[in-house]
C-alpha positions as CSV (number, residue, x, y, z in Angstrom):
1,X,-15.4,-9.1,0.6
2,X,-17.6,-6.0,0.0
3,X,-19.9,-5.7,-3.0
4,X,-22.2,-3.0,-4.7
5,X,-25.3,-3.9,-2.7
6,X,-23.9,-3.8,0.7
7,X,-22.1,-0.9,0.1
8,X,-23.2,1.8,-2.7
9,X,-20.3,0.6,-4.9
10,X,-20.5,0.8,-8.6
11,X,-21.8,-2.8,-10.4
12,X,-19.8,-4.7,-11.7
13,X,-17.0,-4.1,-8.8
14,X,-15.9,-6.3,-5.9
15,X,-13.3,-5.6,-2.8
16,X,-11.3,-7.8,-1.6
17,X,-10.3,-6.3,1.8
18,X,-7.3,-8.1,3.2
19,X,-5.5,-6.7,6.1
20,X,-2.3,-5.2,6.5
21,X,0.2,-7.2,5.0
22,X,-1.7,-7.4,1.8
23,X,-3.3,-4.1,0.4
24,X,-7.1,-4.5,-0.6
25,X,-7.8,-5.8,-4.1
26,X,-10.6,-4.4,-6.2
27,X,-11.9,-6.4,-9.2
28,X,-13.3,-5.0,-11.6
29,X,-16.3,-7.6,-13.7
30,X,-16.8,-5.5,-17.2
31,X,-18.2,-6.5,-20.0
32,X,-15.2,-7.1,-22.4
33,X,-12.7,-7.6,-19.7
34,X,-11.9,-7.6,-15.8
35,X,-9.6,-5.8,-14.1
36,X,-7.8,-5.8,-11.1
37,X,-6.5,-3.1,-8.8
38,X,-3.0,-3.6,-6.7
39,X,-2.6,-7.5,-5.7
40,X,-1.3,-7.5,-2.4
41,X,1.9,-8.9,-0.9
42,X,3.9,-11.8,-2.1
43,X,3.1,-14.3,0.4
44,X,-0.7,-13.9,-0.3
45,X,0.0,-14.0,-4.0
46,X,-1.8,-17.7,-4.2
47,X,-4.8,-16.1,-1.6
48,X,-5.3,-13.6,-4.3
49,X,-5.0,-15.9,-7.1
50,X,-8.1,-18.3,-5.5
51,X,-10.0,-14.7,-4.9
52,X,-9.7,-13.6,-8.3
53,X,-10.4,-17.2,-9.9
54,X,-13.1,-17.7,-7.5
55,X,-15.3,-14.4,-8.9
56,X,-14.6,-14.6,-12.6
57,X,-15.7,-17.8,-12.4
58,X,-13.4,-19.1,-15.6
59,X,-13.3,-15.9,-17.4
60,X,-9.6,-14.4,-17.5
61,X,-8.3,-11.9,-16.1
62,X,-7.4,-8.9,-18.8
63,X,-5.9,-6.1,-16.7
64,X,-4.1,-5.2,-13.6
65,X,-3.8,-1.6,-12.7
66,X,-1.3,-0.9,-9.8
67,X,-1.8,2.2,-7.6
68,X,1.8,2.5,-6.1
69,X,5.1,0.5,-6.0
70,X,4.9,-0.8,-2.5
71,X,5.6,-4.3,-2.0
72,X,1.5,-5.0,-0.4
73,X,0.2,-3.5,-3.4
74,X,2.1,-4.9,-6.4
75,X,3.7,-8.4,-4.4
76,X,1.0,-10.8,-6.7
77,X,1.8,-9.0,-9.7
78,X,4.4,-11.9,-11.2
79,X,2.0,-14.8,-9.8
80,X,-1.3,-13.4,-11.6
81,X,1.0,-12.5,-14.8
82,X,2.1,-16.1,-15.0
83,X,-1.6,-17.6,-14.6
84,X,-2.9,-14.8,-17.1
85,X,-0.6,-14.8,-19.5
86,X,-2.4,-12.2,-21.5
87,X,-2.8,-10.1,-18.9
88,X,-1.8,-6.2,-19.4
89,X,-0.5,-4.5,-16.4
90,X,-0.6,-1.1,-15.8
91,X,1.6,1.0,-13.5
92,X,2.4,4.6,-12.6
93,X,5.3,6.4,-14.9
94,X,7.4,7.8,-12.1
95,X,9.3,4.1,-11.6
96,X,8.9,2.4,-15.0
97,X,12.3,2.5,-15.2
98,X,13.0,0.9,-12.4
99,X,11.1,-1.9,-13.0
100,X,12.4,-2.5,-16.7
101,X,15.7,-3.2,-15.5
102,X,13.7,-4.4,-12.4
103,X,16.0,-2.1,-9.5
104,X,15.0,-3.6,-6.5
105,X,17.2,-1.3,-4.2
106,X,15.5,1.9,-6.1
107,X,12.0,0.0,-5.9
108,X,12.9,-0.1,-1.8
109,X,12.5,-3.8,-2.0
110,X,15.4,-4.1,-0.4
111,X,15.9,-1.5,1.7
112,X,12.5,-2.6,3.8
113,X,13.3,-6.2,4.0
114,X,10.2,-7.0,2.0
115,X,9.8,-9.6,-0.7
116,X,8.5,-8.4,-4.4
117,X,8.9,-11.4,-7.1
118,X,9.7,-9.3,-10.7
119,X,7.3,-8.5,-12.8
120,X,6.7,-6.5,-15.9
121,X,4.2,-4.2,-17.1
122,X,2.9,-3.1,-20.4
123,X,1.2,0.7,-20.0
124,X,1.5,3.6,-17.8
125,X,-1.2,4.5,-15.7
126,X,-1.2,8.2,-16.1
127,X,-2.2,11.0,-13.7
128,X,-4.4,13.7,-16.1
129,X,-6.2,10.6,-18.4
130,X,-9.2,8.0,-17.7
131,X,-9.3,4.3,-17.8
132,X,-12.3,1.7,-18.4
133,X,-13.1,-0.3,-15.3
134,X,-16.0,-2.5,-14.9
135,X,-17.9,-0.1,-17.7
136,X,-17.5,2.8,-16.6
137,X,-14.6,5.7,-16.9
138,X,-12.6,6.1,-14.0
139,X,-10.0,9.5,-13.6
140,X,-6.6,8.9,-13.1
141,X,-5.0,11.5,-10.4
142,X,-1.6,11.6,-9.2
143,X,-1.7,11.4,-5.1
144,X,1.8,12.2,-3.6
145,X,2.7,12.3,-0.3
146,X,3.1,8.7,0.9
147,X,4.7,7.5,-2.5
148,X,5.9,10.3,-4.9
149,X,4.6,8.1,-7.8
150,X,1.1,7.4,-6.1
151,X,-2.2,7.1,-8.4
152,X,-5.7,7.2,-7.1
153,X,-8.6,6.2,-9.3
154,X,-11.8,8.3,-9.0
155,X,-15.9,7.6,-10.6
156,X,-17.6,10.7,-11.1
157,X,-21.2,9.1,-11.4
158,X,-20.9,7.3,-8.6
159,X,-18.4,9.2,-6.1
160,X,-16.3,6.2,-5.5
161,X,-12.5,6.8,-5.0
162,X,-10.2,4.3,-5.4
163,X,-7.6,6.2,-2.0
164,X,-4.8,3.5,-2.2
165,X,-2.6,4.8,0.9
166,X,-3.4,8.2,0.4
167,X,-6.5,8.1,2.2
168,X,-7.8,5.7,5.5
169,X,-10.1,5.9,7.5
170,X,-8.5,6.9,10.3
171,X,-5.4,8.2,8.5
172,X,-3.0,7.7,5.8
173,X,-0.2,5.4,4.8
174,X,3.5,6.5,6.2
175,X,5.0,9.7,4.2
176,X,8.0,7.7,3.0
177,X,9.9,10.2,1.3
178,X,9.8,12.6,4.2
179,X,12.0,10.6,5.9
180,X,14.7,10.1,3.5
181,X,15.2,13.9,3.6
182,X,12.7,14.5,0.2
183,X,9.9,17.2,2.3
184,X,6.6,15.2,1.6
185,X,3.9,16.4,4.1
186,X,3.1,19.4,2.3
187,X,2.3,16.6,-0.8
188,X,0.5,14.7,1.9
189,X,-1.6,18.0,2.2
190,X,-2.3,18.6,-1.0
191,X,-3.4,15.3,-1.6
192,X,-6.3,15.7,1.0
193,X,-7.1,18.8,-0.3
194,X,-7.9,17.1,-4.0
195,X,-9.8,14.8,-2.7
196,X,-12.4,17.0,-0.7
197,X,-12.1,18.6,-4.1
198,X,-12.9,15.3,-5.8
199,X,-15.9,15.4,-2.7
200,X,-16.2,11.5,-2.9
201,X,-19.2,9.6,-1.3
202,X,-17.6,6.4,-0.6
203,X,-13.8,5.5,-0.5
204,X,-12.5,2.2,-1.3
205,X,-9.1,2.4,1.1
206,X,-5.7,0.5,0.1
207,X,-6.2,-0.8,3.6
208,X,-9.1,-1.3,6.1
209,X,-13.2,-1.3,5.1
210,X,-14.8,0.7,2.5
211,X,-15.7,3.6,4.4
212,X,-18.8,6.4,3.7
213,X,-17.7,9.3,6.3
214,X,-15.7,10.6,4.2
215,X,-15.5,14.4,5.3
216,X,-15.0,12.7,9.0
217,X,-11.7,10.9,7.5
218,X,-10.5,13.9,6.0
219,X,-10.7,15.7,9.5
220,X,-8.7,12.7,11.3
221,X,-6.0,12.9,8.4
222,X,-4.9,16.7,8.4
223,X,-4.9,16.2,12.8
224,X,-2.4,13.7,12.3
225,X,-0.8,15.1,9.8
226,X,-0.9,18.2,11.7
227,X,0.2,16.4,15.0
228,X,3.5,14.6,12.4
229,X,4.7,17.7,10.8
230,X,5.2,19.2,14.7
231,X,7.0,16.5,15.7
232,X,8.4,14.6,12.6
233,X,10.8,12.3,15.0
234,X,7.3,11.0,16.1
235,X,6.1,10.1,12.8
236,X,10.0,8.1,12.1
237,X,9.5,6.7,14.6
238,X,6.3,5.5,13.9
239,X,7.2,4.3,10.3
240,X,10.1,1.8,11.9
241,X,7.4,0.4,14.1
242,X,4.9,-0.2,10.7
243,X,7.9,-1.6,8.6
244,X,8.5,-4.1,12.1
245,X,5.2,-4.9,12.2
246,X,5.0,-5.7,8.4
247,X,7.6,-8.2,8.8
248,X,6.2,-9.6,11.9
249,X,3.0,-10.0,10.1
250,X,5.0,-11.6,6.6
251,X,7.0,-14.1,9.2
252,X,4.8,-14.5,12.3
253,X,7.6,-16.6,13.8
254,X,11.5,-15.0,13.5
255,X,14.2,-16.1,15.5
256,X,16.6,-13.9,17.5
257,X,19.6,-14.1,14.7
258,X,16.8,-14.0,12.0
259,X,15.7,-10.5,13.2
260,X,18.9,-9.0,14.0
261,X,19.9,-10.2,10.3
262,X,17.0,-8.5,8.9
263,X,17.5,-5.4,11.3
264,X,20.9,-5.2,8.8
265,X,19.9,-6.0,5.7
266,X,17.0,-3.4,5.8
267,X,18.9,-0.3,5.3
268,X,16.0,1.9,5.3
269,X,15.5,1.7,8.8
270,X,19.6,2.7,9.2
271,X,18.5,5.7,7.3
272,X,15.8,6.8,9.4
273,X,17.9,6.1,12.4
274,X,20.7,8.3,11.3
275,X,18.5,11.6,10.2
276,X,16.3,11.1,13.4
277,X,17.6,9.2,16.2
278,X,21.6,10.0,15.1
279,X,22.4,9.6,19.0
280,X,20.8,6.5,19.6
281,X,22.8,3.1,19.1
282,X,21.3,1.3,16.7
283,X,20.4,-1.8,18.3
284,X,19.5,0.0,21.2
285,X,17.0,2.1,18.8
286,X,15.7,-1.4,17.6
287,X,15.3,-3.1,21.2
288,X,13.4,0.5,22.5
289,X,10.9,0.0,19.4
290,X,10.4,-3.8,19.3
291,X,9.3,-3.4,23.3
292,X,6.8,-0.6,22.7
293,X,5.2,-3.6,20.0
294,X,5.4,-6.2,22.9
295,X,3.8,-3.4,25.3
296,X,1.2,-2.7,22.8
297,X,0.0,-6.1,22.5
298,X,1.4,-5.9,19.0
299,X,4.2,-9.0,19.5
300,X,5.9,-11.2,22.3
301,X,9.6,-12.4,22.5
302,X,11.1,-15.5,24.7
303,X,14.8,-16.1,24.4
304,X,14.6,-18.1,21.0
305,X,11.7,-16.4,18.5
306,X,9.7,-13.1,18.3
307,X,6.5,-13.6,17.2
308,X,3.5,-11.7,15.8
309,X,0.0,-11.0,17.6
């Protein structure tokens, strides 16, 4: 958990950083109402609950603002709606209609293998306005590149940005669309490019500490980016290894026919496979990948389970 003192943040704002399965959280302690930002993955939803209750100490919670439609940044949306039950939720515009008639296979719930409990929302969190968070106005930009529909939230006062997966510190989040066919590194570019423009002093990342180096972070970005757009079977075959690991981390334990079931429900990594790898069998593609985890240090496999490390 970081706070203003330790870190240069604005008052009034706390981070919860959680890992990779679950994005960061960043509550927001205003006077007339808190706020949250994204609420990590469905299986930490009652992890984030205990956070949340645990700093408002009894007060509600009035807001949540989500940053993307990924499943680690909007899983604990339905378990904070049903303890709030006043509370507003904000989301980005580009899939509201997704989510009224709650479109899991559109969302890509489904076609990752990942778990997102429905929820609803109430406003849309535009790119272009500003929004109240802990007392202070916060500028709403739209941040393409790993989600179309992406948000980041930026203090002028202060030079905090709120990066969501646009931004790490030693990269950026997987540029989805690019590999469904929709050309997203030249998003992913401009993206950077807005927020040296922005010049922030401190970024609060959707993943990983709150980080001050920020023109350092920039400089790693566009060299992988740079290093990805040369060889974009590289970065596919990259993003099957994250979307593995991401279900190694929601499981830890999976057995042999649990995994190979998943393999086949998950049709986004059948997509990938046939724009990139179209030669390659596709359990063969799976078995190649899973083994560079295991060599990594990243999982281990005996003849029953995998399992994460």
């Amino acid at each position: 958990m970081s706070g203003p003192a330790a870190s240069g943040l604005p008052a009034n704002l706390i981070v919860f950083e959680r890992g990779w399965l679950s994005s960061n959280n960043i509550l927001f302690i205003g006077t007339d109402e808190a706020s949250l930002v994204d609420t990590g993955y469905a299986t930490h939803a009652d992890q984030t609950l205990a956070l949340v209750e645990s700093a408002l100490g009894g007060r509600p919670l009035d807001r949540i603002l989500n940053t993307h439609l990924h499943s680690d940044h909007c899983g604990g949306n339905a378990a904070l709606q049903r303890r709030y039950p006043d509370v507003r939720t904000e989301i980005p515009p580009g899939e509201a209609a997704l989510v009224e008639r709650w479109d899991e296979r559109g969302l890509s719930f489904l076609a990752t293998g990942q778990i997102c409990p429905k929820f609803g929302f109430t406003s849309l969190l535009r790119p272009g306005t500003e929004c109240v968070l802990g007392d202070r106005s916060w500028q709403v930009h739209g941040a393409p590149g790993h989600d179309p529909h992406s948000i980041i939230l930026f203090e002028p006062v202060s030079r905090t940005l709120i990066s969501a997966d646009a931004l790490w510190e030693n990269g950026f989040g997987v540029a989805f669309p690019e590999l469904a066919g929709e050309p997203s590194f030249g998003d992913v570019a401009a993206t950077l490019d807005r927020i040296e423009t922005l010049a922030p002093q401190q970024v609060i990342p959707g993943h990983g500490r709150v980080f001050n180096e920020v023109e350092k972070a920039l400089g790693t970005a566009r060299r992988r980016l740079d290093g990805l757009q040369r060889d974009p079977a590289k970065h596919a075959r990259h993003a099957i290894k994250v979307l593995m690991k991401f279900k190694l981390l929601e499981v830890q334990s999976i057995t042999l026919d649990e995994w190979s079931a998943w393999l086949l429900d998950a049709s986004y990594l059948e997509i990938i496979r046939s724009r990139f790898f179209a030669e390659t069998e596709p359990g063969r593609l799976a078995e190649d990948i899973l083994a560079e985890l295991i060599a990594a240090g990243a999982a281990e496999m005996d003849s029953s389970f995998i399992r994460n490390i």
